[in-house]
C-alpha positions in Angstrom: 2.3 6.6 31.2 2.3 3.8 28.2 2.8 5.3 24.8 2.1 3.4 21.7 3.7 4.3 18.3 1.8 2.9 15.9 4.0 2.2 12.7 2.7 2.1 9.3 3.3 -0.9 7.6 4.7 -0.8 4.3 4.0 -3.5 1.0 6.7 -3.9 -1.2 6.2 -5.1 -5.2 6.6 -9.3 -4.7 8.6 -8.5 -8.3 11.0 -6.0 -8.1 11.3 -5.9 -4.1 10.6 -1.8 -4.1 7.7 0.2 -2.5 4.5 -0.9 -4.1 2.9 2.4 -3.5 5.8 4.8 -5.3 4.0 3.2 -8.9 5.3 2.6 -12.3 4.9 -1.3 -11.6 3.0 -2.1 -14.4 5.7 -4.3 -16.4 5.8 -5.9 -12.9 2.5 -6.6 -12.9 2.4 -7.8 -16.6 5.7 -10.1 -15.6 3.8 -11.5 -12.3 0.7 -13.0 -15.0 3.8 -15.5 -15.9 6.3 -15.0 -13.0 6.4 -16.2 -9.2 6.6 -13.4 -6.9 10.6 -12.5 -6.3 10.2 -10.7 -3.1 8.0 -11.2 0.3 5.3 -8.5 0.0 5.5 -7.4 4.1 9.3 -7.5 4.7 11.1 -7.0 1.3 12.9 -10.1 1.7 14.2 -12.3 -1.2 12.2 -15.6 -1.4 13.7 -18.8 -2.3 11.1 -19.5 -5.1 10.6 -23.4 -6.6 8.7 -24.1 -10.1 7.3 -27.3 -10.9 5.7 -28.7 -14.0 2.3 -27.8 -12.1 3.3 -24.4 -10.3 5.2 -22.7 -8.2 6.1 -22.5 -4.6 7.6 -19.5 -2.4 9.4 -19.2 1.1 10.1 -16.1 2.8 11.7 -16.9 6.1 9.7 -14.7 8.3 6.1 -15.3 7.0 6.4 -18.8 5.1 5.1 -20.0 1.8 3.1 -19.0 -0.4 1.8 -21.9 -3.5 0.5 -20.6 -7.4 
């Protein structure tokens, strides 16, 4: 007999790098309007983050990049 656990996956804030679901991320949220995202949303990671004159780039190592 197989059994499958299924595991919840969990977002993180792409500002501050904590749960996105505990709340009080509103000055996140208010930062992000003029910010590049910090932190990969799916594995918490710290992305290496590049702005240019006309946006922004970010890499996380396990899911990529993400452009704004």
């Amino acid at each position: 007999m197989v059994v499958t656990e299924l595991v919840e996956a969990r977002h993180w804030c792409d500002r501050c790098g904590e749960p996105a679901d505990a709340g009080g991320h509103e000055a996140c949220a208010a930062a992000r309007a003029l910010e590049p995202p910090r932190y990969c949303t799916h594995c918490r990671r710290r992305m290496k983050v590049q702005v240019v004159p006309t946006g922004w780039s970010a890499v996380c190592v396990e899911h990529g990049e993400i452009r704004g």
